[in-house]
VOPAGU-2260 file (C-alpha; in pm, 1 decimal, decimal comma):
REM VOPAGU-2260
SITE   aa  ch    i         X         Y         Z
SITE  UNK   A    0   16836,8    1047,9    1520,0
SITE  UNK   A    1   16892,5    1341,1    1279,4
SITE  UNK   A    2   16634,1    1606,7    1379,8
SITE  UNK   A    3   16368,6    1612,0    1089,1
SITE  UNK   A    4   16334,4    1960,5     849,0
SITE  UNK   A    5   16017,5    1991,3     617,0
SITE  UNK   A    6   16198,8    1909,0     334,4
SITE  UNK   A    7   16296,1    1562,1     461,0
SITE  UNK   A    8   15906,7    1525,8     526,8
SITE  UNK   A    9   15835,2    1670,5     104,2
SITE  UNK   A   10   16132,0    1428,8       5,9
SITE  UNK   A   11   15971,4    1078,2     184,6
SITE  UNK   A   12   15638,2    1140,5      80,3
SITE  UNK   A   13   15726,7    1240,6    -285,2
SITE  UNK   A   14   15536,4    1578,0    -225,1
SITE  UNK   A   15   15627,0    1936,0    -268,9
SITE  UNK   A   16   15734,8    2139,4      40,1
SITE  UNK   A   17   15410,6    2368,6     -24,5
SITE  UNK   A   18   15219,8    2031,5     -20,4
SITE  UNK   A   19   15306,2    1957,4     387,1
SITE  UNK   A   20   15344,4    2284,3     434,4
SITE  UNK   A   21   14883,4    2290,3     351,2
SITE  UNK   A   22   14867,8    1982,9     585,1
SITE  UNK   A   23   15081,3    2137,5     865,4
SITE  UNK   A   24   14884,8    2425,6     893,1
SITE  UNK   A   25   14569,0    2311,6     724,7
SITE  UNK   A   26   14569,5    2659,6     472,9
SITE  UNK   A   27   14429,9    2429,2     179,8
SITE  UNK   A   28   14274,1    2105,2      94,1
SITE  UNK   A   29   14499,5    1827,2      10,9
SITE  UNK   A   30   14420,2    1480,8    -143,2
SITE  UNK   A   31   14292,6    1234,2     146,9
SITE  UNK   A   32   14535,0     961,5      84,9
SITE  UNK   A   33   14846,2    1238,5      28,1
SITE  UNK   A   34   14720,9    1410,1     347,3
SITE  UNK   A   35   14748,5    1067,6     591,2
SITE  UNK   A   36   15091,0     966,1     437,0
SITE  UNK   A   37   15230,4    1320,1     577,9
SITE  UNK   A   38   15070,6    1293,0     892,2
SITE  UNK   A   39   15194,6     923,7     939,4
SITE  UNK   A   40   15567,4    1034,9     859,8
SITE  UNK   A   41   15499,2    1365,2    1074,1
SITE  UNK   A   42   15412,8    1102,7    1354,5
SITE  UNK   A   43   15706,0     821,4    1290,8
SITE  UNK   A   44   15948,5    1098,9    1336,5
SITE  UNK   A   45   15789,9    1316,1    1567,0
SITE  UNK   A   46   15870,8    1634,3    1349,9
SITE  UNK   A   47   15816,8    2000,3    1513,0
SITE  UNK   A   48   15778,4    2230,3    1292,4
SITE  UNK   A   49   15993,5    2549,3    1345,9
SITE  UNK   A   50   15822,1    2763,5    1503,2
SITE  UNK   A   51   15987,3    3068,5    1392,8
SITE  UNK   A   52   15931,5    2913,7    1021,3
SITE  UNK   A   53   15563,8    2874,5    1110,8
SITE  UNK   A   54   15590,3    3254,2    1198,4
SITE  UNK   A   55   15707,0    3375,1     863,8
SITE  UNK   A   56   15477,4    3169,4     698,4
SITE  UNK   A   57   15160,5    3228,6     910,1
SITE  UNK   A   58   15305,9    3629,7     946,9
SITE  UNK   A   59   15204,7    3522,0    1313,6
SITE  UNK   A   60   15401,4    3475,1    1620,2
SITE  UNK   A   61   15201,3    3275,2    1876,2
SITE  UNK   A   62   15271,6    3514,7    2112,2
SITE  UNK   A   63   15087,2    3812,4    2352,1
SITE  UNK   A   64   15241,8    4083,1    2485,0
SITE  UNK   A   65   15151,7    4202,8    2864,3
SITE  UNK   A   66   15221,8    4500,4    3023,4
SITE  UNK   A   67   15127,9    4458,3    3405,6
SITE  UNK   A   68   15274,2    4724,5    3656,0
SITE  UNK   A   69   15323,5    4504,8    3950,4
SITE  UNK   A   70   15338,6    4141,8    3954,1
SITE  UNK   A   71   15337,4    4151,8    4360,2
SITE  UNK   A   72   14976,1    4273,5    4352,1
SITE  UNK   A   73   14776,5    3947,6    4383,1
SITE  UNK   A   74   14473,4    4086,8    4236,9
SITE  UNK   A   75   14708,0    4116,3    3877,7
SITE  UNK   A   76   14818,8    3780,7    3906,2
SITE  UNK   A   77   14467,9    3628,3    3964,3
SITE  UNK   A   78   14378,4    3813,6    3596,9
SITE  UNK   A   79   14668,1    3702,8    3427,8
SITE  UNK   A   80   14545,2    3331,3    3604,1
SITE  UNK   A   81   14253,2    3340,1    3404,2
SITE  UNK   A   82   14428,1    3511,5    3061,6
SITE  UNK   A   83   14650,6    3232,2    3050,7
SITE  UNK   A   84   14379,7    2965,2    3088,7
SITE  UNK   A   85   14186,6    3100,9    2788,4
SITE  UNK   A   86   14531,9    3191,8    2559,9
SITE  UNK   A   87   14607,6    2810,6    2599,1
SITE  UNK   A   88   14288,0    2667,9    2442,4
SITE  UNK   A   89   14443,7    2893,2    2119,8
SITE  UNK   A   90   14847,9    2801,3    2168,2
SITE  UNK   A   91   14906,2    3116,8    2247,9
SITE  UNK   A   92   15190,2    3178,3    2522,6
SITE  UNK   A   93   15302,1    3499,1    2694,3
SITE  UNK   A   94   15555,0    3743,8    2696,2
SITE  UNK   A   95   15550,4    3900,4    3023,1
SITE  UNK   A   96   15676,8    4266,2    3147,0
SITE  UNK   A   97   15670,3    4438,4    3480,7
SITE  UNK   A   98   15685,7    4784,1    3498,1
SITE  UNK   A   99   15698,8    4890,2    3843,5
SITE  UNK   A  100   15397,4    5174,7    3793,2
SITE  UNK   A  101   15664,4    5354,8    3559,8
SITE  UNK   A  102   15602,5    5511,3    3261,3
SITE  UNK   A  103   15959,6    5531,8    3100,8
SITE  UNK   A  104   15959,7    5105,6    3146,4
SITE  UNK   A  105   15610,5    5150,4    2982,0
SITE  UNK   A  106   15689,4    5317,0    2651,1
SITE  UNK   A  107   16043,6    5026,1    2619,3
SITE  UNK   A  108   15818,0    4797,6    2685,0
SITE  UNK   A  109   15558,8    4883,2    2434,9
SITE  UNK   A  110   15868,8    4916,6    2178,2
SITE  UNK   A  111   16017,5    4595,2    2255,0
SITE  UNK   A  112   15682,2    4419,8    2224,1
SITE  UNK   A  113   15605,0    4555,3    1883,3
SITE  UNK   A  114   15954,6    4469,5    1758,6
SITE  UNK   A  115   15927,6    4083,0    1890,3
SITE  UNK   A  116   15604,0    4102,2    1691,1
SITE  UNK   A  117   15379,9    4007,8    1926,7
SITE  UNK   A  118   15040,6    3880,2    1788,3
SITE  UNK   A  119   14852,3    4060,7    2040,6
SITE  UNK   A  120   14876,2    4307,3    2369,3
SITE  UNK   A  121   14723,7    4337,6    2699,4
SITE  UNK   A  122   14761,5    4655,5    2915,2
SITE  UNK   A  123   14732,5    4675,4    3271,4
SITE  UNK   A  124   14756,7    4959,4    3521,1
SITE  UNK   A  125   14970,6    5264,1    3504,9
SITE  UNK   A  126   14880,0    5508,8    3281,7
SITE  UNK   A  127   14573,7    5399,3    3171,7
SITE  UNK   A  128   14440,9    5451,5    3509,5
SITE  UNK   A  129   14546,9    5788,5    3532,8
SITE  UNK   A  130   14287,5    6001,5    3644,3
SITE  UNK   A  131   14290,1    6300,9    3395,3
SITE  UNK   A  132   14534,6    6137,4    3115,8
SITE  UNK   A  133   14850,3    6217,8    2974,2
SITE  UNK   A  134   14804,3    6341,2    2641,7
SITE  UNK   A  135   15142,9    6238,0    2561,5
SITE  UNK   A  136   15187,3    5895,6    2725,3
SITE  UNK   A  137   14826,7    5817,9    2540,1
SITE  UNK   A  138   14907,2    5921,1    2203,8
SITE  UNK   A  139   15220,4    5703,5    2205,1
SITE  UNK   A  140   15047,2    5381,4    2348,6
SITE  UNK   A  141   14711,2    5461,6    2091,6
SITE  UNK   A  142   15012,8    5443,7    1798,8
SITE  UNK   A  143   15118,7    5123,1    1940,0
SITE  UNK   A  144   14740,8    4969,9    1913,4
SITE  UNK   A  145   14761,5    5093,4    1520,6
SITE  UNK   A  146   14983,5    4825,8    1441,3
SITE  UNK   A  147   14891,6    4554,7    1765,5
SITE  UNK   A  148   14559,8    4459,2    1831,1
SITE  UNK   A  149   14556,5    4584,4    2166,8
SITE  UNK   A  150   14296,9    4511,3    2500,1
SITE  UNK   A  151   14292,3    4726,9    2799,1
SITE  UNK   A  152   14183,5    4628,1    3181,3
SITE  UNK   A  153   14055,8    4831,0    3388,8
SITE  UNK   A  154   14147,4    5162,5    3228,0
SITE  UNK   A  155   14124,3    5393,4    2951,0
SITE  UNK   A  156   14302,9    5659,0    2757,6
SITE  UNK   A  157   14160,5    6015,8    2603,5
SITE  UNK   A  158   13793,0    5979,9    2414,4
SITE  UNK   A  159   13821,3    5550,6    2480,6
SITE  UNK   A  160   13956,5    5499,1    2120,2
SITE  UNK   A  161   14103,9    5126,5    2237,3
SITE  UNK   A  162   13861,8    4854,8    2326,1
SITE  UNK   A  163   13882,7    4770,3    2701,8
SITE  UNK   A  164   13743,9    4513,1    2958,4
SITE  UNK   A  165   13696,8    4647,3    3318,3
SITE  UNK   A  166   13523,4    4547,6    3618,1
SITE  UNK   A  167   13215,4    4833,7    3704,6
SITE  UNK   A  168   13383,7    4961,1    4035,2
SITE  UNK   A  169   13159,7    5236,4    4038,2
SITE  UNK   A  170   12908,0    4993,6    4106,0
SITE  UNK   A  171   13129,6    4774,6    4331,7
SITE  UNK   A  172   13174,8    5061,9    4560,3
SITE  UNK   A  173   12791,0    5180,3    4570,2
SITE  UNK   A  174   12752,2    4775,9    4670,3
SITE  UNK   A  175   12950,4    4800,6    4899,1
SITE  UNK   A  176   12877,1    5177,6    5115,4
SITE  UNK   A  177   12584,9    5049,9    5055,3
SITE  UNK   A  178   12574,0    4698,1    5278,8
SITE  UNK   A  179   12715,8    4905,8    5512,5
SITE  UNK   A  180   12428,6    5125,6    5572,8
SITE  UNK   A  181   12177,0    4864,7    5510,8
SITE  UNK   A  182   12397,4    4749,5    5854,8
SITE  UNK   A  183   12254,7    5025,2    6041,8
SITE  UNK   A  184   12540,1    5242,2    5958,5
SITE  UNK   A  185   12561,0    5610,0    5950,2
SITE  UNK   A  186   12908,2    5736,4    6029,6
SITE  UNK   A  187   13119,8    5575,0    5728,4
SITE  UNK   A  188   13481,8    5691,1    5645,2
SITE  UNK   A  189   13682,8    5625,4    5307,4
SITE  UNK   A  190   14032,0    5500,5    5333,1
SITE  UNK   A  191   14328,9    5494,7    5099,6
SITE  UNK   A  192   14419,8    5552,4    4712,7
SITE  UNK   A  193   14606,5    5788,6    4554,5
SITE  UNK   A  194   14360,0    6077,2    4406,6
SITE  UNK   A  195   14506,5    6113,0    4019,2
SITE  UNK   A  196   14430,1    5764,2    4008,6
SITE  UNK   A  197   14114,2    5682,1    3818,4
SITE  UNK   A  198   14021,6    5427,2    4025,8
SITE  UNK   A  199   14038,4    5639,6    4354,7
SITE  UNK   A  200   13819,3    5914,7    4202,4
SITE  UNK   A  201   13557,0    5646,3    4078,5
SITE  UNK   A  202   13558,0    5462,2    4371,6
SITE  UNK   A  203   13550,8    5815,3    4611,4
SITE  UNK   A  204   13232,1    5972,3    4327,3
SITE  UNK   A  205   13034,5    5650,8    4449,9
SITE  UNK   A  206   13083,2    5646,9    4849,8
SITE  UNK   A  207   12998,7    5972,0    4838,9
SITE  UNK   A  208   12669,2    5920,5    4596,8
SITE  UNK   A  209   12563,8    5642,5    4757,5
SITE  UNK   A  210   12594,6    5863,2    5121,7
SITE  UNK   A  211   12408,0    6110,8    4987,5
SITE  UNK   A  212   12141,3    5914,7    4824,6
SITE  UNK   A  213   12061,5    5796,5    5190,2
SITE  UNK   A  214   12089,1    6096,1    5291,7
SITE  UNK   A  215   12376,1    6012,4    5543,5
SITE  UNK   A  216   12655,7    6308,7    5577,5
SITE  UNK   A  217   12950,4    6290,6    5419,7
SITE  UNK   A  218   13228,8    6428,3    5663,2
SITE  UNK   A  219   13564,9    6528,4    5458,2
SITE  UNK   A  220   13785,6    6432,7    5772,1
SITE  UNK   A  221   13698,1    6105,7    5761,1
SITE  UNK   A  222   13832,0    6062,4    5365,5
SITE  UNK   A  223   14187,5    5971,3    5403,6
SITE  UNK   A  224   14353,1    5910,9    5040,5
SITE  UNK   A  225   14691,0    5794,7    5061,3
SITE  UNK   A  226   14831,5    5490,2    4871,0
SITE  UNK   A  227   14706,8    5115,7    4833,8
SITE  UNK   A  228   14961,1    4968,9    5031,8
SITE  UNK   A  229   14909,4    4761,5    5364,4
SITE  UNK   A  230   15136,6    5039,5    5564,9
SITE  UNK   A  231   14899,4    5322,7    5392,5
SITE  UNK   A  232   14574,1    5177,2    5538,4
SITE  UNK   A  233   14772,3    5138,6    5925,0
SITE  UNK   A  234   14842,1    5508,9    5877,3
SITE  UNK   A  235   14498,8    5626,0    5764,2
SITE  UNK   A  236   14334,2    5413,9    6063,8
SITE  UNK   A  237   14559,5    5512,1    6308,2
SITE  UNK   A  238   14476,2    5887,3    6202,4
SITE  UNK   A  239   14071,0    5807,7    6164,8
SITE  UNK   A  240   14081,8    5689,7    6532,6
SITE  UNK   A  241   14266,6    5959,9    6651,8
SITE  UNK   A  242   13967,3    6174,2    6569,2
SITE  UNK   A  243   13708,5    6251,1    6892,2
SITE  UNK   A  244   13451,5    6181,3    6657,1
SITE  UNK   A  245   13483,5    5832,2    6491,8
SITE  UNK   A  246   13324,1    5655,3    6259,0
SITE  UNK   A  247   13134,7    5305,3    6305,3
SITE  UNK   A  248   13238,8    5187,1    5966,0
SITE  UNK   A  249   13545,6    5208,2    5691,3
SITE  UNK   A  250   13520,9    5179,2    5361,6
SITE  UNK   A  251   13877,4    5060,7    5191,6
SITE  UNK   A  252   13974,1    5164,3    4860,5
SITE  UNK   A  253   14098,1    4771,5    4828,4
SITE  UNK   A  254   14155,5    4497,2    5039,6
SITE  UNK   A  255   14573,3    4561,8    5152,7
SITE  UNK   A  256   14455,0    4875,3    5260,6
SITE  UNK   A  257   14179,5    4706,8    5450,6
SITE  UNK   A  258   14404,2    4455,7    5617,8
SITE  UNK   A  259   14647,5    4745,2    5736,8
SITE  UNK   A  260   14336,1    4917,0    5871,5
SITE  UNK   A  261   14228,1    4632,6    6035,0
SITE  UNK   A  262   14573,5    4574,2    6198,9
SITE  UNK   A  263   14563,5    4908,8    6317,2
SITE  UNK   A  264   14210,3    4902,1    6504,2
SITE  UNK   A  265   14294,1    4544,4    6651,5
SITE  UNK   A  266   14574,7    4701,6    6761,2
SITE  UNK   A  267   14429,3    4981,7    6962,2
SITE  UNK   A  268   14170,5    4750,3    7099,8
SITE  UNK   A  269   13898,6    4793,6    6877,7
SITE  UNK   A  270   13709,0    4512,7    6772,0
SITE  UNK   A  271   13610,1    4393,5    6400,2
SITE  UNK   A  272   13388,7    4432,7    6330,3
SITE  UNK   A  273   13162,7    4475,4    6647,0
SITE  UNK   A  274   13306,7    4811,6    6752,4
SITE  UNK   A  275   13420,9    4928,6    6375,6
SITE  UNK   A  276   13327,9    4719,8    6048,0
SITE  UNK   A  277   13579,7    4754,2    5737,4
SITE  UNK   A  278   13512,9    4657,3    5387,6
SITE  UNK   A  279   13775,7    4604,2    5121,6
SITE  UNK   A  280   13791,6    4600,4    4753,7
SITE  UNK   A  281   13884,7    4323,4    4466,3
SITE  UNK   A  282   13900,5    3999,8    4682,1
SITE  UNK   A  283   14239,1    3878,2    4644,5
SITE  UNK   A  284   14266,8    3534,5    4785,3
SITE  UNK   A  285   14430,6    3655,1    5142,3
SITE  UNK   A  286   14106,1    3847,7    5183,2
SITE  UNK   A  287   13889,1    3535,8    5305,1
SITE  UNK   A  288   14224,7    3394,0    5503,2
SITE  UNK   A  289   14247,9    3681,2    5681,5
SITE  UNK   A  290   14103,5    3743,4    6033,6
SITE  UNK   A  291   13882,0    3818,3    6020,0
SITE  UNK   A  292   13689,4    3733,8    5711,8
SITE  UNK   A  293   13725,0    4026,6    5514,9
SITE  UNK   A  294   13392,8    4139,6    5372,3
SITE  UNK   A  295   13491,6    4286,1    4988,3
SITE  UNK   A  296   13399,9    4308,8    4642,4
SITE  UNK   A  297   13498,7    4087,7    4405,6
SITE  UNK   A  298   13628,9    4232,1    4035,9
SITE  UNK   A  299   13587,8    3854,2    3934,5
SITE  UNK   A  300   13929,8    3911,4    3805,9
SITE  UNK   A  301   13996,9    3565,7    3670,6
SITE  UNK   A  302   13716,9    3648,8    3417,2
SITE  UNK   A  303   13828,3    3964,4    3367,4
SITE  UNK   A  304   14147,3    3790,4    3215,7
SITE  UNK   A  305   13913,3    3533,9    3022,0
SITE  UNK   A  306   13720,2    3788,5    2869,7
SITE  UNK   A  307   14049,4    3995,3    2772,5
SITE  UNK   A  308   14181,9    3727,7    2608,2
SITE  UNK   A  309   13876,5    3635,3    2431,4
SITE  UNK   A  310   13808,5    3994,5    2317,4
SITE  UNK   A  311   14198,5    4029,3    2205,1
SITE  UNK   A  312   14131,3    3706,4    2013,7
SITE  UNK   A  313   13860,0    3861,2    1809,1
SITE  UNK   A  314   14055,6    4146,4    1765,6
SITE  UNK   A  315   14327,4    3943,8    1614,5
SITE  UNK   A  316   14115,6    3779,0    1387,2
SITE  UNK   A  317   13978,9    4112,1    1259,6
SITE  UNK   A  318   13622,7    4078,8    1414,0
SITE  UNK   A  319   13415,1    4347,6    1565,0
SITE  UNK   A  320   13402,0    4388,8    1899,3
SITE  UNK   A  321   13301,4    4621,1    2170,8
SITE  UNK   A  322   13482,5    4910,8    2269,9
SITE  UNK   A  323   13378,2    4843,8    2627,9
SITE  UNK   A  324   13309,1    4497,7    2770,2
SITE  UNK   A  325   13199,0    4549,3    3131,7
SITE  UNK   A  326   13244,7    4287,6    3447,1
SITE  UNK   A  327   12986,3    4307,1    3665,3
SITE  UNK   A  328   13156,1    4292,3    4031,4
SITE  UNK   A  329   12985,0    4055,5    4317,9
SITE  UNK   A  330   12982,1    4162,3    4706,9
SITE  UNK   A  331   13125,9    3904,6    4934,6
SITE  UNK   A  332   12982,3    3889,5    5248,4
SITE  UNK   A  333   13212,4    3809,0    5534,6
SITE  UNK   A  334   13297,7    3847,5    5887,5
SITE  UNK   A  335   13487,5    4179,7    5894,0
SITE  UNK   A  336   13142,0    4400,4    5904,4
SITE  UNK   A  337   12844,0    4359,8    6100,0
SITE  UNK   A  338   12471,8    4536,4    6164,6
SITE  UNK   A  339   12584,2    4805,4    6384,5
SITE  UNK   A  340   12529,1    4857,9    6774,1
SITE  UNK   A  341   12484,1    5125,8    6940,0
């Protein structure tokens, strides 16, 4: 069968082009009767409208951009998860890019995405979530957002001039020290993250707030920044317990680093959590297969990629929105801390 064009459609029904072209995508009344004799030939020979034709005429693409630096991280692809399963209820689809954490990828990316014409964009990671900015790197990805509505998670730039959705890990981690000492626990260490990472230096301001608030010491040789890789929290264990004084409790700047750590103390023939309890961060979906139990906190990141989307969406439609649209985090309790014994 001959594959169907709009103007076959105008030329059966007797119509103009312009004419299906209101029915198609509903941009103007048409007559009742004229409307259902389209939509029956539409039907009888299944025409699909072009969809780069639809583009031209509707000046929109169907399409998102998203910039994610590291499609490994399970924690990224639980957001994206929940991004798709809100960009589907509107026919949008995604175009996809990995960066790797680096910049240069970054700025092609962000080119490449404005030149496909992407309806929309969604940032993750990199150098949003650098710690004191990059004056350069932020004026080239707030001239970006000029021309693309634009949502960032869990980060920022300069003076938060582009709307953003992020989970409250300041509060997450104050959640979290704090079950600890409601454990009975007084000697708690801080493991992992890289320090010129925003998320490091928010998460490290509220261990150490939440220590002091209780008026519980906060002992520098027990903060061990490093990376947020499995191997990093290993390491920064295997230093913590080579310490003569040790803590009864870790604190993990997210929940890889908290399964190396945990490795590490099994290893040396500690127990978990009865002679050391260890708490992660984000609660990616190894986290309550692990063993044990990993207690965490959860950035409810499948929302977080809901409420992206949704945001985005208002932004493409030229509606108001919030510069900052916070996620409130939840604690999960599990079996990788306990009330502490002496």
């Amino acid at each position: 069968m001959k594959q169907m064009t709009i103007y076959d459609i105008a030329k059966l029904a007797n119509v103009s082009v312009a004419t299906v072209s209101r029915v198609i995508n509903s941009t103007a009344p048409v007559k009742d009767s004229t409307r259902k004799k389209i939509e029956a030939l539409i039907q009888q020979y299944q025409f699909q409208p072009n969809a780069m034709a639809r583009s031209l005429l509707k000046k929109e693409t169907g399409i998102i951009g998203i910039i994610v630096p590291d499609l490994t991280n399970p924690f990224y692809t639980e957001v994206l998860a929940g991004a798709e399963t809100e960009a589907f209820t509107t026919g949008h689809t995604f175009l996809l890019t990995n960066t790797i954490g680096n910049y240069e990828k970054e700025s092609s990316y962000l080119s490449m995405l404005r030149e496909k014409r992407v309806d929309g964009m969604i940032f993750l990671g990199g150098r949003i979530n650098l710690r004191n900015g990059n004056d350069e790197l932020d004026q080239e990805l707030i001239q970006h957002a000029s021309t693309i509505p634009t949502v960032l998670i869990n980060g920022t730039v300069k003076g938060n001039v582009l709307t953003r959705v992020a989970t409250d890990e300041y509060k997450g981690t104050c959640m979290a020290v704090q079950h600890l000492i409601d454990y009975g626990h007084k000697h708690i260490a801080f493991l992992g993250g890289e320090m010129h990472m925003s998320t490091t230096s928010s998460k490290l301001r509220a261990f150490k707030k939440t220590l002091k608030d209780a008026r519980l010491q906060v002992r520098e040789e027990w903060i061990l920044p490093d990376s947020f890789s499995i191997d990093s929290g290993r390491k920064q264990m295997q230093q913590l317990l080579s310490l003569k004084k040790k803590p009864t409790a870790v604190f993990c700047v997210n929940d890889f680093v908290a399964i190396g750590a945990i490795k590490t103390a099994v290893d040396q023939g500690f127990n978990v959590p009865d002679d050391i309890s260890v708490v992660g961060f984000d609660d990616i979906p190894l986290s309550h297969h692990f063993i044990p139990e990993i207690t965490t906190v959860s950035q409810e990141a499948h929302e977080l990629g809901r409420t992206a989307i949704q945001v985005l969406q208002k932004l493409m439609s030229h509606e108001k929105v919030k510069k900052h649209t916070a996620i409130e985090p939840k604690l999960m309790i599990r079996k990788s801390s306990a009330a502490y014994r002496r």
